[in-house]
N, C-alpha and C positions, 0 to 999 in steps of 0.2 A: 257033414260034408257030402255024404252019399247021396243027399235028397237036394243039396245044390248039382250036384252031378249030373242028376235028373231033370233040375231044371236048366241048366248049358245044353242040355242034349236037346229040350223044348226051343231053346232058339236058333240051334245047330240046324233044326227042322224047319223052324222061319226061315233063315237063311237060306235054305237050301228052293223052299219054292221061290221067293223071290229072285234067284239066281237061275231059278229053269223058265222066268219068263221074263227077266232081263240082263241075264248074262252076255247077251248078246252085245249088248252097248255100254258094257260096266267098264271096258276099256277105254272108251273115249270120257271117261271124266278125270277132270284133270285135277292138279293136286290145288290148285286155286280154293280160297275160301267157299267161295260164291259159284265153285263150278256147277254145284247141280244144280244151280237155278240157270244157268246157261245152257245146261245140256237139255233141261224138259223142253226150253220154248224153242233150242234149235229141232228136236227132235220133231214136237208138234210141228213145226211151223214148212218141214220136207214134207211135201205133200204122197209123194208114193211110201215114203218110208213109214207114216205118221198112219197112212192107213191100213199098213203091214201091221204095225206095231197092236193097232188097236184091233184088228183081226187074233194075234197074236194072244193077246192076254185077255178074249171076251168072257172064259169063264175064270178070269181071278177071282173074282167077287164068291161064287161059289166054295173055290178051292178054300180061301179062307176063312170063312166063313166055315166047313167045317174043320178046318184047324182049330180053330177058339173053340171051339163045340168040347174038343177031346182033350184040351191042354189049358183053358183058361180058369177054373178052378184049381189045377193041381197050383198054378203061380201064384194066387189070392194066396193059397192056404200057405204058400213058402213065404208071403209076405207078411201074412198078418204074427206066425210065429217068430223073424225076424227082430229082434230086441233094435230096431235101432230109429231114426231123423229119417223118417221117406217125406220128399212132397210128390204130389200128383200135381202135372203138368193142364194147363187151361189157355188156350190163345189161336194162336193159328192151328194149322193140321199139325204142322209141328215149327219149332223157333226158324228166324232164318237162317241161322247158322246153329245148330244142333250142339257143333262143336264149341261154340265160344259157349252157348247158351250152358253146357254142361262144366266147359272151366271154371264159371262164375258158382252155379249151382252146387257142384262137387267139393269147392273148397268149404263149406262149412255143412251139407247135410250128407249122409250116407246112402240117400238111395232115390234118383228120379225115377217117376214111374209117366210112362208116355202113353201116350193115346196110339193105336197102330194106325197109323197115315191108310196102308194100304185097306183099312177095313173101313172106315170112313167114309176115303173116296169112293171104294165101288157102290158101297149102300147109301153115296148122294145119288150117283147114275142112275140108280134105278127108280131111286122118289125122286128125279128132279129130271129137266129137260136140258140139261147143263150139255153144252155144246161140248162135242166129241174130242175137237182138237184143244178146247182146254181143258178137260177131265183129262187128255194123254199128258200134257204139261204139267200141272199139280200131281201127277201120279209120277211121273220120273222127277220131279225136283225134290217130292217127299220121303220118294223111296229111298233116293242118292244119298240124302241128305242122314236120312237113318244110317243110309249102309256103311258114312265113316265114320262110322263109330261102334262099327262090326266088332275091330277085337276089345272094345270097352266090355259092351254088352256082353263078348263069350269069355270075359276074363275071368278069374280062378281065383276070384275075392272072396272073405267070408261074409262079407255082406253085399250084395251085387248092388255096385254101382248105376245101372239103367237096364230097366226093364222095361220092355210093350208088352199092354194091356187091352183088350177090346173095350175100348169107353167110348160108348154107345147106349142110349138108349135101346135100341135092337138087339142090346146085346143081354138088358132086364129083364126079366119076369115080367110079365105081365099085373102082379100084382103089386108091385114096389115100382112098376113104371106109371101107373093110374096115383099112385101116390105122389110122387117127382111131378108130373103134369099139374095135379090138383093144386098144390103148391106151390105149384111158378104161377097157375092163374089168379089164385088169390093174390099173391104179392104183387103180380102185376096189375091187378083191380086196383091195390092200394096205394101202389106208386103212383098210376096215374090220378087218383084218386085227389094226395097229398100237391102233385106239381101244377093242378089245374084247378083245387079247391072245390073240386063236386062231389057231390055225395053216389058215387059209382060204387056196387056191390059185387058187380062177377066178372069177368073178363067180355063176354058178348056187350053189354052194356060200353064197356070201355074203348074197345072196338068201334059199336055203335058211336060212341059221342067221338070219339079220332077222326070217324070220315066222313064230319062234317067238315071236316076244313080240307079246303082245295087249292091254300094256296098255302108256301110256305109262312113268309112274312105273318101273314094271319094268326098258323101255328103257334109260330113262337113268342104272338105277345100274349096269346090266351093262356101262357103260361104263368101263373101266379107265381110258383117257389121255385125262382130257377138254381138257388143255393143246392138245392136237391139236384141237379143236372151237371153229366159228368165234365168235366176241366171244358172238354174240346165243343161242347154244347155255349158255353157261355159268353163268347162273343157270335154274334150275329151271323158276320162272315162263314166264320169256321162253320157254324150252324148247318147253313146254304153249302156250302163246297161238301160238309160231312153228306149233309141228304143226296147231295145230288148224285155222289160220289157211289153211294149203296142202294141207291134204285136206280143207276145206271150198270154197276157190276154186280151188286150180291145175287148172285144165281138163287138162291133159298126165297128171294121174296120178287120176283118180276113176274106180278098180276096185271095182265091188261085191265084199265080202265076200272083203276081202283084210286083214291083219291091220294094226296099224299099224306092226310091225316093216317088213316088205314095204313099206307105202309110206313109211316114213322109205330104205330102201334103194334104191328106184326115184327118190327125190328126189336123193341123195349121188350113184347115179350116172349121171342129166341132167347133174348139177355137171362131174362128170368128162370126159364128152362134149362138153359147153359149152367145158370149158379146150384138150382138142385141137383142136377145130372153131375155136377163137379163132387157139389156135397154128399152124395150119394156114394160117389167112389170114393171119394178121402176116407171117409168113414168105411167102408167094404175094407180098407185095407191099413188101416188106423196110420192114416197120412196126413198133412198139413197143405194147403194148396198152394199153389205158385203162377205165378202167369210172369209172362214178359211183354204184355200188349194193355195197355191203358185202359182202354174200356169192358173189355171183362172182367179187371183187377176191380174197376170202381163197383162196377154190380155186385160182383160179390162182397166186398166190404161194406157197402151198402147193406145188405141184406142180412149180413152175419152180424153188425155191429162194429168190425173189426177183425184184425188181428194180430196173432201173440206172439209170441217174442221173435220164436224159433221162424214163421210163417213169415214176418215182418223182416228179419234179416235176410233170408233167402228172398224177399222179393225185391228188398231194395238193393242188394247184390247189382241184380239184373236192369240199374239204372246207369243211365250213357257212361257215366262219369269213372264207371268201372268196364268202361270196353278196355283197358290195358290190358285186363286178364287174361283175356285172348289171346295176350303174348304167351303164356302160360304152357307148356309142352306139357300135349297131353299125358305121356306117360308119365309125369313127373306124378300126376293126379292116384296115378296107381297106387307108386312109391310111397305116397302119404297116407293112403293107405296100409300096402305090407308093411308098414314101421309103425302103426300105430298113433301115426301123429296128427289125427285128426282134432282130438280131441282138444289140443293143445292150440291148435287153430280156433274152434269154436272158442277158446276159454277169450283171444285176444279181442275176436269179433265183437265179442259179448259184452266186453267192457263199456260198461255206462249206461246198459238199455238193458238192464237183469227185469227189471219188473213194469216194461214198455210193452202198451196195445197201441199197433197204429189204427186208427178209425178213418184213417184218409188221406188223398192225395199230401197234404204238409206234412204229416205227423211220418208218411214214408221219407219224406226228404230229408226231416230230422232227422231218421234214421240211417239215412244214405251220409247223411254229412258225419255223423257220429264214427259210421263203419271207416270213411275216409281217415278222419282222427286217430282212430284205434288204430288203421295201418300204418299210418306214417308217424306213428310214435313207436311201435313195433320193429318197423325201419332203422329208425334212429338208432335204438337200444342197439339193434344187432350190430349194425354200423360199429358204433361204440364199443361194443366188446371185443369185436376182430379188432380195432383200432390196438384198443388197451389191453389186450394178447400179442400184439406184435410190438406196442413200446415194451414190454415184459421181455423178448426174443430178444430187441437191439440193446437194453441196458443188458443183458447176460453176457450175449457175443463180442461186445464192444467195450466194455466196461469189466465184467469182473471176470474172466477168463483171460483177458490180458495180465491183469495184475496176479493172479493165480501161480501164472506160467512164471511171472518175473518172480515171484518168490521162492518158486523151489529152487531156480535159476541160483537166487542168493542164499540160498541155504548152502550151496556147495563152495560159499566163497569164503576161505578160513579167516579172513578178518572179524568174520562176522561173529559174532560171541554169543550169539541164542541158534543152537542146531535148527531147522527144519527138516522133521520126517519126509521121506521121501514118498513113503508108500500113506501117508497121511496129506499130503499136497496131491497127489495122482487121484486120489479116492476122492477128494475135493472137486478137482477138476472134472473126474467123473461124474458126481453127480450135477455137476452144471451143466455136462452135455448132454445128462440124462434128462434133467429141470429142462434145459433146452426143448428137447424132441418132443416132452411131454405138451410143451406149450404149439408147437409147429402144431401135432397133431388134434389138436384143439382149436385152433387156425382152419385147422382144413376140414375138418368136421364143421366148425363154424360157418365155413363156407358153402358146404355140401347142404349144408342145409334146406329142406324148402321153402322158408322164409326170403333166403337169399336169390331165390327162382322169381321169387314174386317180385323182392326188387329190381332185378336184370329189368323184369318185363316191365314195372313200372316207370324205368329208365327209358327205354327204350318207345314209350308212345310220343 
């Protein structure tokens, strides 16, 4: 526990810069889901304020940058000795709601590991030309977004619940980073290799053959295997709105007068880099990955073949059909923890998909629909035993303590010819009021439950 102490104290000190260069505005976010996505684009979008602000935090990038310097191995090493379910997180800078993204996540693994938002963003600023007033926008919605769920992060668990991590290529060696590159080039040589049928060897080559094409339309019937292309690729439509959509916004790839074959190509292979740099950290910290965002989910299962059990139920978790969660109070998440009842959660989840690899988009549905099953049979049962504990309370109270009461009654009536003990009728009685309490307080445990948290909020969507 001393060397979790030490690390509470590691994010006491996160907290604490990100509060000396945005404390100033920590008050105007409001308890709303979705406030700190309102707060970054009102902030940017004040023009005196906006340019205060980013005067204000010009050398964050620095500051943290040597924070991870001084503090980012001691957390590796507190994770990798950590006996327990971590996934590392892959998607946006971070989920849109951090908070739901962690209700969903928490109920069955014991430790999300996050990318630090604030290390990210400054180290795009400085490789990228990424306009100022959205770099200050993604930087106050990412940060907000962390900071509620400040006292998760600094809670007093023995296994921490969420941790930030610098997951960054900038953040590797140099010789494990030449490795991760080489690796996403090759697979990207071979994907496009496999979805266009040419015999393509190294990524320049690949590149090469992509920016022959100048128009979309064209792109996408030179595509031989489109079964290989992720869900949102395979109608036409979507195809066109997806491309247009990330060479009109994605700040990482807007090259003038570069064709669109080249930038569909520079897109596929960030994907491929994204899936090493993922696999690189899971493994740094012997974690399983997680994403909440469709197209990096599919690259990497793509690439890995799949995944297993534990990988595959945390990410199907994080499919619509379990936004109820959300209802979910967050503290309640602690409590499953300090009582040890996690375990007892994984045992329900698990049910049906003990020796399940998903390989892809259906085989997660399967598994989304399976987890569904497993809850709402779960449900039921609970249902059913508070039911059949409380018929157990009305036949006692209703039924055999009346009759009880009437017999000592007749025991004192001298017609009666069989005595009743008195202190043998009272002992009776006692113990049905005792059989009584015993079942109430079984009731109410019953209730207190956190199974019964999950129904509230399932009710309630």
């Amino acid at each position: 526990m001393c060397f979790m102490r030490e690390i509470n104290k590691i994010y006491e000190d996160y907290f604490d810069i990100i509060d000396s260069y945005f404390g100033s505005i920590k008050n105007y976010l409001e308890d709303d889901k979705y406030s700190h996505i309102d707060l970054g684009m009102a902030i940017a979008d004040y023009p005196q304020v906006s340019d205060l602000m980013l005067d204000a935090i010009d050398d964050l990038g620095s500051e943290i940058m040597k924070f991870w310097s001084e503090n980012a191995s001691k957390v590796v090493d507190s994770l990798r000795e950590q006996d327990s379910l971590k996934c590392v997180y892959s998607g946006d800078i971070t989920p849109v709601s951090l908070e739901d993204f962690a209700k969903k996540s928490l109920l069955y693994i014991d430790t999300i590991v996050m990318p630090d938002p604030v290390l990210n963003l400054t180290i795009l600023r400085t490789q990228t030309s990424i306009d100022k007033k959205y770099y200050l926008n993604k930087l106050i919605r990412h940060v907000f977004n962390l900071w509620k769920l400040k006292d998760l992060i600094l809670a007093d668990l023995e296994k921490s619940a969420l941790v930030i991590l610098p997951i960054n290529l900038n953040a590797v060696n140099e010789y494990d980073k030449n490795i991760i590159l080489s690796n996403a080039h090759k697979r990207f040589a071979n994907y496009v290799s496999k979805i266009f049928r040419q015999e393509i060897d190294n990524e320049n080559d690949a590149l090469a053959f992509l920016e022959e094409f100048d128009d979309i339309k064209e792109l996408f019937s030179a595509i031989k295997q489109t079964d290989l292309l992720p869900n949102i690729f395979k109608k036409f439509d979507t195809f066109v709105e997806f491309l247009d959509y990330f060479i009109d916004t994605n700040i990482h790839f807007q090259m003038e007068s570069k064709a669109v074959g080249f930038e569909f190509g520079e897109y596929l292979l960030s994907q491929f880099i994204r899936v090493q740099e993922h696999k690189f950290f899971c493994e740094k910290v012997s974690g399983e990955p997680i994403y909440d965002y469709d197209l990096p989910y599919f690259f990497f299962s793509y690439e890995m073949g799949g995944l297993d059990m534990d990988a595959s139920i945390s990410n199907a978790l994080q499919k619509e059909k379990f936004k109820w969660l959300g209802n979910v109070p967050l503290d309640a998440l602690k409590i499953l923890r300090e009582e040890n009842k996690l375990e007892n959660m994984r045992s329900i989840l698990r049910k049906g998909i003990t020796d399940l690899k998903t390989k892809n988009d259906e085989d997660l549905l399967k598994t989304s629909e399976q987890l569904e099953s497993n809850l709402k049979e779960a449900f039921e049962e609970q249902e059913e035993e508070i039911a059949s504990l409380e018929r157990e309370v009305e036949a006692i109270t209703k039924k055999e303590i009346p009759l009880e009461i009437t017999g000592t009654v007749v025991g004192f009536v001298p017609t009666i010819g069989s005595y009743i003990s008195l202190i043998s009728a009272f002992r009776s009685i006692k113990n049905l009021f005792a059989q009584r309490k015993e079942l109430k307080q079984k009731i109410n445990d019953e209730k207190t439950d956190f199974i019964n948290l999950l129904i509230k909020s399932f009710k309630e969507e």
